[in-house]
DOTI-864404 format. One record per residue (C-alpha): residue in one letter; x, y, z. Coordinates in steps of 0.5 Angstrom, whole numbers, padded with zeros to 4 digits, always signed. Example, Ala and Ser with C-alpha at 12.3 -4.5 7.8 and 13.67 -1.06 7.14 Angstrom:
2
A+0025-0009+0016/S+0027-0002+0014/
END
This chain:
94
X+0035+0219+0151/X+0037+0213+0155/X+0039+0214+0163/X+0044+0208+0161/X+0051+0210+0162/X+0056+0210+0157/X+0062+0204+0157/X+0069+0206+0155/X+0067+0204+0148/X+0062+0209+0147/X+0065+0215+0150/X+0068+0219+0143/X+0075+0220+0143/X+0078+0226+0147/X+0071+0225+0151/X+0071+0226+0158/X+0069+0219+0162/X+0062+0221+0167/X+0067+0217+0173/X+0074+0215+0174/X+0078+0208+0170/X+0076+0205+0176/X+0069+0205+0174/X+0071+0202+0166/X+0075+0195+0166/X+0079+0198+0161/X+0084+0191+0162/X+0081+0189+0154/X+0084+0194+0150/X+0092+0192+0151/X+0095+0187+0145/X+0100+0185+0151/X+0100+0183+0157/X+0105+0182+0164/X+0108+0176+0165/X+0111+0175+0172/X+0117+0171+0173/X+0118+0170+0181/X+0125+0167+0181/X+0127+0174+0179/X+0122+0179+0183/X+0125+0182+0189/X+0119+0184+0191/X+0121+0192+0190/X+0114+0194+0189/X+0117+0199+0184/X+0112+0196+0179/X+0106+0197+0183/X+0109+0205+0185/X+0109+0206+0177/X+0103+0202+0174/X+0099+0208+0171/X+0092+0204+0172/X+0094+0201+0179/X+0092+0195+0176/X+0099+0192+0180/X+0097+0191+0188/X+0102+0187+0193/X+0099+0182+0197/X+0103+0181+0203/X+0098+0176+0204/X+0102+0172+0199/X+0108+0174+0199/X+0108+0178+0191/X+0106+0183+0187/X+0099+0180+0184/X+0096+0184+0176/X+0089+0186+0175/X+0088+0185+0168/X+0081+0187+0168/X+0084+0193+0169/X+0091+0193+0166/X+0092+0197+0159/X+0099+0193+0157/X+0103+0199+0157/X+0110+0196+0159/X+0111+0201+0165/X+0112+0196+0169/X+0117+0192+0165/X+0121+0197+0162/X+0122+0200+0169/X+0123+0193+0174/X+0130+0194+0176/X+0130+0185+0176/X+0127+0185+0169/X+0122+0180+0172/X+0116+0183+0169/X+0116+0181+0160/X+0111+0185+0155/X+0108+0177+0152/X+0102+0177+0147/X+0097+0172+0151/X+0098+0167+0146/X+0105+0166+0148/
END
């Protein structure tokens, strides 16, 4: 038996991970993905409150929100609930 551990990808469905989302870039299974339009964000940081994955982080330091794709599943939590609609679901060809 190999003391490997498992990737997402080898875990069987409705298996249970060794270890939490934070230790699996799981940001490759989305078909879409956020694009923000910053002539739009108020900054009302609902996005990063709702993102299931915590995959949206506010960087004071920049001054907006900044997405983690290596961690974000394309869900469309954000877009669907941003109140400014700045956030659109894109496939990442467009």
């Amino acid at each position: 038996m190999s003391s490997k551990e498992k990737t997402w990808k080898e875990i069987s469905i409705a298996g249970i991970p060794p270890k939490s989302s934070i230790g699996f870039m799981t940001g490759d299974w989305k078909t879409y993905m956020p694009i923000l339009n910053l002539e739009k964000c108020t900054t009302c940081l609902t996005c990063v409150m709702l993102c299931p994955e915590g995959a949206i982080k506010w960087r004071p330091e920049l001054g907006k929100i900044q997405f983690d794709f290596s961690f974000c599943k394309g869900c469309g939590i954000c877009a669907n609930e941003c109140p400014t609609k700045a956030i659109a679901m894109k496939l990442p060809e467009e």
